[in-house]
VOPAGU-2260 file (C-alpha; in pm, 1 decimal, decimal comma):
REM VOPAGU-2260
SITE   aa  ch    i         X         Y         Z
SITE  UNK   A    0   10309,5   13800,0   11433,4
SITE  UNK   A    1   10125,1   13732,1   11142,8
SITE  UNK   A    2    9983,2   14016,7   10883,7
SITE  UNK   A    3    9689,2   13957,3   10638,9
SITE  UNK   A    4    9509,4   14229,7   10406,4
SITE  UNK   A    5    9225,3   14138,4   10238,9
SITE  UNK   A    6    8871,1   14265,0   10141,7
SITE  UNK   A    7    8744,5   14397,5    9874,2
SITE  UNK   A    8    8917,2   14723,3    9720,4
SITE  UNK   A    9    8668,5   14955,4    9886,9
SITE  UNK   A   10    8665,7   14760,8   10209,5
SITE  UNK   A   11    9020,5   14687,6   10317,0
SITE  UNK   A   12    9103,2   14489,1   10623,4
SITE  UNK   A   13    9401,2   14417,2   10779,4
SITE  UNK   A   14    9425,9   14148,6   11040,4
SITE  UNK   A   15    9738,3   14046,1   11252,4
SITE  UNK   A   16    9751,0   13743,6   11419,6
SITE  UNK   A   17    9963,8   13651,3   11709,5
SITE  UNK   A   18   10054,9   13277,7   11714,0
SITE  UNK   A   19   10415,1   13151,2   11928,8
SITE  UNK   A   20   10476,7   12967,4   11599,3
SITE  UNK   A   21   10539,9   13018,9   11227,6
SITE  UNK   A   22   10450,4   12665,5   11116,8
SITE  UNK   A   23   10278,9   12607,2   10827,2
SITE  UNK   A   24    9979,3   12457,0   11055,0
SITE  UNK   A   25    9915,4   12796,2   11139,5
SITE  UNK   A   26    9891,4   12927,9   10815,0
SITE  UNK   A   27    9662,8   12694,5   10669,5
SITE  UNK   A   28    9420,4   12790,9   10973,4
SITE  UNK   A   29    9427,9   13153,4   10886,8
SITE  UNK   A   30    9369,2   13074,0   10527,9
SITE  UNK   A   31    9085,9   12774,0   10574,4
SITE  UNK   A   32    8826,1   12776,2   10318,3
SITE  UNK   A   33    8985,3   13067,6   10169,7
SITE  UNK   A   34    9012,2   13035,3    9749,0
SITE  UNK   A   35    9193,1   13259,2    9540,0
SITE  UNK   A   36    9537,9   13447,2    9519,4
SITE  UNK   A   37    9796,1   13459,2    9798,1
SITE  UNK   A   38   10066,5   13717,3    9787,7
SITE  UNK   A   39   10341,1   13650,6    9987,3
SITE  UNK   A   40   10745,2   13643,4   10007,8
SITE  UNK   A   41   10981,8   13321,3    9912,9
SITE  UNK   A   42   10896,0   13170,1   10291,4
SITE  UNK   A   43   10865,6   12820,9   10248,4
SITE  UNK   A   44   10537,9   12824,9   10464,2
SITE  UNK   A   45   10385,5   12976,6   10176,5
SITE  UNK   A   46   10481,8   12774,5    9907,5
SITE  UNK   A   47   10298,2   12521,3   10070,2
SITE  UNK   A   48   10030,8   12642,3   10148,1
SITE  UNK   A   49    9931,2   12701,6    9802,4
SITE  UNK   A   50   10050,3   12386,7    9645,4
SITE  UNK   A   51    9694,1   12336,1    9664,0
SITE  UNK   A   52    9478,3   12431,1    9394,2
SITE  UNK   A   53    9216,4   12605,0    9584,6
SITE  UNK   A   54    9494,3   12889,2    9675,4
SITE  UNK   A   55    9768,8   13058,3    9372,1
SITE  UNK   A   56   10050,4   13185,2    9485,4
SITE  UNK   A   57   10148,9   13521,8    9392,7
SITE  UNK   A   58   10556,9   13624,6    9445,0
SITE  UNK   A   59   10682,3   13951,2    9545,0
SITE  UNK   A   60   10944,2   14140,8    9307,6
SITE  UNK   A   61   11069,1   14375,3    9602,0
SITE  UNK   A   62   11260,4   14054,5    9759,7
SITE  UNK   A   63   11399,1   13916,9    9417,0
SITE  UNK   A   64   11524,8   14299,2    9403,1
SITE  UNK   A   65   11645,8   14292,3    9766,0
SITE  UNK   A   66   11828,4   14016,8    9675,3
SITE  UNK   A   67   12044,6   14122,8    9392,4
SITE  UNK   A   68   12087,0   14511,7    9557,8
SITE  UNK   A   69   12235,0   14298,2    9863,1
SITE  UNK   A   70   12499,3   14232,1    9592,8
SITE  UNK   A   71   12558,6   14575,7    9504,4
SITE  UNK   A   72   12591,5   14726,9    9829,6
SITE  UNK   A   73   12864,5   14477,5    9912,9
SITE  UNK   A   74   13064,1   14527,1    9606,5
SITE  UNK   A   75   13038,1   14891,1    9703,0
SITE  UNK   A   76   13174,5   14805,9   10032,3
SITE  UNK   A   77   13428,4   14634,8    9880,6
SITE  UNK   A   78   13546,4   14952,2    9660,1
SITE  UNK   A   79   13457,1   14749,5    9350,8
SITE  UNK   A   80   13289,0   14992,1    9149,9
SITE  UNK   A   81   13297,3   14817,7    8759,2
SITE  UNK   A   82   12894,3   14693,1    8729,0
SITE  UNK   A   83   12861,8   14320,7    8726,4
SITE  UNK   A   84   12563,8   14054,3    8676,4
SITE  UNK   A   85   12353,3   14191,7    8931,0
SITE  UNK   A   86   12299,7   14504,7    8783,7
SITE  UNK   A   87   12186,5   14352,9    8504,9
SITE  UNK   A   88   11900,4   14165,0    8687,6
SITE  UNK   A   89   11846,8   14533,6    8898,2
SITE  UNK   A   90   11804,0   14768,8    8562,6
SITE  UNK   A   91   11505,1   14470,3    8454,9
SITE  UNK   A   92   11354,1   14474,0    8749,1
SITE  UNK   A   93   11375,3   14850,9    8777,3
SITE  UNK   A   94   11214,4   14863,8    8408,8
SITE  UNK   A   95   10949,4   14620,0    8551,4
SITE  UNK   A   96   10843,8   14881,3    8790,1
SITE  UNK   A   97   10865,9   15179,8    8584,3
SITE  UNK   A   98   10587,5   15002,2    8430,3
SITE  UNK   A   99   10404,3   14964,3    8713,3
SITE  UNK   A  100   10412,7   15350,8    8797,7
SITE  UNK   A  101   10271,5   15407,8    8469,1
SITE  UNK   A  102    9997,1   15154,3    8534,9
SITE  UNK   A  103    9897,9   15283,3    8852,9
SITE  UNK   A  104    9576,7   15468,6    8750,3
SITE  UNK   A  105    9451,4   15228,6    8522,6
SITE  UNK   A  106    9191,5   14984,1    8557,8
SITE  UNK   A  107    9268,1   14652,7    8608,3
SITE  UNK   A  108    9215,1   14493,8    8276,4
SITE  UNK   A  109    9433,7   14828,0    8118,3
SITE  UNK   A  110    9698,3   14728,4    8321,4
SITE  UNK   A  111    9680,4   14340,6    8259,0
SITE  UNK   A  112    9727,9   14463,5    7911,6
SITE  UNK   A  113   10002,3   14723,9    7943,9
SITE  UNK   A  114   10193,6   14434,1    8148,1
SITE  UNK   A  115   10136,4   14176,0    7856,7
SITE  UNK   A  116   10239,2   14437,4    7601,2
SITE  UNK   A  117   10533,8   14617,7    7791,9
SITE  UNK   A  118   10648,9   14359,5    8105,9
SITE  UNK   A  119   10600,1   13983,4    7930,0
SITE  UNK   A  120   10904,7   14087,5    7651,1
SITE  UNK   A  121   11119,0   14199,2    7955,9
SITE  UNK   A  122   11064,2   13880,2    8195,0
SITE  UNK   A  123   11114,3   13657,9    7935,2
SITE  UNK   A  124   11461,3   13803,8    7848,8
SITE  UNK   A  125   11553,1   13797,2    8231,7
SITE  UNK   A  126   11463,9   13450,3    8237,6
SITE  UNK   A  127   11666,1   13333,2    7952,7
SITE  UNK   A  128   11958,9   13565,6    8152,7
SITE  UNK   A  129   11914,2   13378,5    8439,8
SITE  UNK   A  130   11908,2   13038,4    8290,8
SITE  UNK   A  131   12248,0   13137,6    8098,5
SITE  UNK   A  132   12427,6   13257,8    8411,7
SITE  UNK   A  133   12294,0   13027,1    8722,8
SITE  UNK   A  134   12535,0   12760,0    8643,0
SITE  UNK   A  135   12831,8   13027,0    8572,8
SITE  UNK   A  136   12760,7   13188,4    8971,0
SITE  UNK   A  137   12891,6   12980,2    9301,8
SITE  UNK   A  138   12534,1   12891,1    9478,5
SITE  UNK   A  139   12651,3   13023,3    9811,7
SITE  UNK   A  140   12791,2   13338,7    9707,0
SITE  UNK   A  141   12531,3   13630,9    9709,3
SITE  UNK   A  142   12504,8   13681,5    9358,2
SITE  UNK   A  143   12455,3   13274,7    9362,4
SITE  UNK   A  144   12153,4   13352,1    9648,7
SITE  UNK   A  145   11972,1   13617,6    9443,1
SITE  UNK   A  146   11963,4   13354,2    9092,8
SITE  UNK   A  147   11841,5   13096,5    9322,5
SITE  UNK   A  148   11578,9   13248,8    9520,2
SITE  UNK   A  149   11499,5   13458,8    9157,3
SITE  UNK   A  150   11497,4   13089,9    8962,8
SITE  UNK   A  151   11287,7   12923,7    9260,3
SITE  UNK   A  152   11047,3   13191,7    9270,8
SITE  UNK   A  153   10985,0   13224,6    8885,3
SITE  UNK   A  154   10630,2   13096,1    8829,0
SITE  UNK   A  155   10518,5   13303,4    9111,4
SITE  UNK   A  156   10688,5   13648,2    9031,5
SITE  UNK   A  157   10552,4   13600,1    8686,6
SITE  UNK   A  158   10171,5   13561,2    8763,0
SITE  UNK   A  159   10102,4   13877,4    8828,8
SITE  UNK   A  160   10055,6   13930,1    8446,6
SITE  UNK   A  161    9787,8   13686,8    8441,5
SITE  UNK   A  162    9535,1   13947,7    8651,8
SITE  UNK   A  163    9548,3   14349,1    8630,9
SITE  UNK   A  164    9420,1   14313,4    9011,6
SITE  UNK   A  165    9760,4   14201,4    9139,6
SITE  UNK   A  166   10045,8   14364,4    9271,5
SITE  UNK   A  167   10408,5   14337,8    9174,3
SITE  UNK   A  168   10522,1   14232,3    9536,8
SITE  UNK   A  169   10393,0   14258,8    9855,4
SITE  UNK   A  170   10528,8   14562,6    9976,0
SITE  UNK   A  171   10160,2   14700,6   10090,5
SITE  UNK   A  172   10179,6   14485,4   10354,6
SITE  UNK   A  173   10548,2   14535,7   10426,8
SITE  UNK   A  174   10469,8   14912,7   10485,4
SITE  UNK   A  175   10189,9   14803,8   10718,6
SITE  UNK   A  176   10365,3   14578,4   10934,5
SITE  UNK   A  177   10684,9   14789,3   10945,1
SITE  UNK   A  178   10515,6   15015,2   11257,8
SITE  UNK   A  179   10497,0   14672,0   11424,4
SITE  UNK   A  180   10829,7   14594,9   11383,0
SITE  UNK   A  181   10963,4   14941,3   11470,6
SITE  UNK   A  182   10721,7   14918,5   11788,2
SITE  UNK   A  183   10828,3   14659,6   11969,8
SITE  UNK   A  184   11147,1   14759,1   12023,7
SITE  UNK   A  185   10951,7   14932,8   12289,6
SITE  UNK   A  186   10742,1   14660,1   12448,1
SITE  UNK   A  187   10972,1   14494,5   12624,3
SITE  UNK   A  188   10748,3   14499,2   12894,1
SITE  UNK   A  189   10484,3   14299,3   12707,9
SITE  UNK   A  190   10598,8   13940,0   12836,6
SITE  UNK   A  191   10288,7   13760,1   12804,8
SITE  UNK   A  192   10089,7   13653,2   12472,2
SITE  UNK   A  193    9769,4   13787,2   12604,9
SITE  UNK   A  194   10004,5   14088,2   12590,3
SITE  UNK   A  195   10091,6   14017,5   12242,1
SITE  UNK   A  196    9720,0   13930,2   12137,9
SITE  UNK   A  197    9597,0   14221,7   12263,4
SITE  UNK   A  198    9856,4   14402,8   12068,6
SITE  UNK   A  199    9771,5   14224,1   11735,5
SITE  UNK   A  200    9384,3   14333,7   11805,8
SITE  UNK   A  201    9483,3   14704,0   11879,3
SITE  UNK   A  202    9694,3   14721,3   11543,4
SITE  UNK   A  203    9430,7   14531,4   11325,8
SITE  UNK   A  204    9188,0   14818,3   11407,9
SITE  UNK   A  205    9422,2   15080,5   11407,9
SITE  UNK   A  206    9574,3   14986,9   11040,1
SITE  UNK   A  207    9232,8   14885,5   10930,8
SITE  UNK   A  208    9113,4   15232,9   10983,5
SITE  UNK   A  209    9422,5   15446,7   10790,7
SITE  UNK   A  210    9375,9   15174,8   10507,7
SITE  UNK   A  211    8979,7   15300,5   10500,3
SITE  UNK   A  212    9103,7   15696,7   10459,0
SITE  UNK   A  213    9021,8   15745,4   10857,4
SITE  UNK   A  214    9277,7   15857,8   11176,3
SITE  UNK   A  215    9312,2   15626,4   11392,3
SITE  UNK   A  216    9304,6   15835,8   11719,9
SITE  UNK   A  217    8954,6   15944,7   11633,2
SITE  UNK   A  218    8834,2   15636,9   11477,9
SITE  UNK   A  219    8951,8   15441,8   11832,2
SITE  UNK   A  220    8765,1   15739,6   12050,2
SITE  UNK   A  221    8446,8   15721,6   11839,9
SITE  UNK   A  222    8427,4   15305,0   11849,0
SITE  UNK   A  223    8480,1   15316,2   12183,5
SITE  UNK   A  224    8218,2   15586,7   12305,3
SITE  UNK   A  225    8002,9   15385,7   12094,5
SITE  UNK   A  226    8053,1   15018,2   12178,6
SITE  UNK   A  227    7866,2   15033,0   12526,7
SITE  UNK   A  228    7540,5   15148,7   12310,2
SITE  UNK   A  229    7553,3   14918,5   12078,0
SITE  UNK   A  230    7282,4   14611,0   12090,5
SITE  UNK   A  231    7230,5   14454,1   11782,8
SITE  UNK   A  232    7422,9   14345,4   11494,0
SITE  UNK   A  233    7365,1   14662,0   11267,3
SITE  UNK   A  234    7462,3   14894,5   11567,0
SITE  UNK   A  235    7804,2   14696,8   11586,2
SITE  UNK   A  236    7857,8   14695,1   11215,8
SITE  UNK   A  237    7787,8   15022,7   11125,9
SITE  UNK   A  238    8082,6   15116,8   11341,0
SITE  UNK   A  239    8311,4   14903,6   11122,1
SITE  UNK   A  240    8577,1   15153,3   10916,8
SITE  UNK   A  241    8331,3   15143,2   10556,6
SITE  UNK   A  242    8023,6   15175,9   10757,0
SITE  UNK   A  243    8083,7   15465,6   10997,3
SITE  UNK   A  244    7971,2   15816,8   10995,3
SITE  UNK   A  245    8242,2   15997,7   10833,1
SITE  UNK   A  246    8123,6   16358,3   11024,4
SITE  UNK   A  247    8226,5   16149,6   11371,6
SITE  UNK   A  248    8616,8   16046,2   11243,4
SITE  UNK   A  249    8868,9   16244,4   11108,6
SITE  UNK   A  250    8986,1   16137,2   10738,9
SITE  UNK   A  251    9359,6   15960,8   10711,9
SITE  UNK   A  252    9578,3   16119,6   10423,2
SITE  UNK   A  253    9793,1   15749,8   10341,7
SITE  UNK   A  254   10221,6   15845,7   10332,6
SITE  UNK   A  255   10393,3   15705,8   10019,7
């Protein structure tokens, strides 16, 4: 299944797409004719994809971090408790998003600013740790993982300075796929890919909705008391999430 938000800040939408493959082919139809930034994780689909210019690839933080916490929990399996290199790459990376909260509420250009002022000093003394301690680490061990994927991923976890409209990662999405992925534990039953293209339909409009401040329940009962009476172009899109009569849906408070 694949997840896309997009839209403009005021108009989100979030599409899934179901495709029996995750080939690159398919990604470069979702994204055809598309220009501008793509945030995504390390998957090498993606770093494809936007090898060409028309499409920048943006990294996500949350996986370098993933990475290097993997480390942690397994020394703390292991009883080691004495801090090692990893928690030096988790306490900048944790600083890197204690910026972020601060920048939260800011426009975009105060927080391209903020990160150039308070985030730029900090990435640039990660990367000269990193750099000093890649060759030191054995590449399969999972200390050796995190510098690698950390070191591949560099140029991309970076650019988010370069715009005040980016994110740090791509957790946003993460959150809104995770229902998927806790849901079909559940479909079993669901054996055939009309099945599972229904299913990305249904969860496009439902996820579309909370992202637009509405409940889904009463977003899917007024669309669908309304789609038999609809004719013409405006009736259809002025049932679309931005466009519908807030006194017929019931507002969506978004969970952090």
């Amino acid at each position: 299944m694949w997840g896309q938000k997009g839209g403009p800040p005021d108009q989100p939408v979030i599409l899934f797409h179901y495709d029996p493959s995750r080939a690159e082919d398919v990604a470069r139809r979702l994204l055809e004719g598309y220009t501008g930034y793509l945030v995504s994780d390390g998957y090498q689909v993606y770093l494809n994809v936007t090898s060409d210019s028309t499409i920048i690839g943006v990294g996500c933080m949350a996986h370098a971090r993933r990475k290097f916490n993997d480390v942690i929990k397994a020394r703390k399996k292991s009883k080691r408790r004495k801090p090692g290199l990893a928690d030096h790459a988790m306490e900048a990376i944790r600083a890197l998003y204690r910026i972020e909260k601060l920048a939260k509420n800011m426009s975009d250009n105060e927080r391209r600013l903020l990160r150039k002022e308070k985030a730029k000093p900090i990435l640039k003394d990660l990367r000269e740790w990193i750099t000093k301690v890649k060759s030191s680490v054995p590449p399969t061990s999972l200390l050796g993982k995190a510098l690698h994927y950390i070191d591949k991923q560099w140029p991309r976890l970076i650019r988010y300075l370069d715009d005040g409209r980016l994110p740090i990662d791509n957790n946003e999405m993460e959150r809104v796929i995770k229902p998927f992925v806790i849901g079909r534990k559940n479909w079993l039953f669901s054996k055939s890919q009309n099945g599972a293209k229904a299913s990305a339909n249904l969860y496009s409009i439902v996820e579309t909705a909370k992202a637009n401040g509405i409940e889904p329940y009463s977003y899917l009962r007024h669309i669908f008391t309304q789609l038999p009476k609809a004719k013409t172009v405006e009736d259809f899109e002025a049932l679309l999430p931005w466009n519908v009569n807030r006194n017929n849906v019931t507002p969506y408070i978004m969970q952090k």
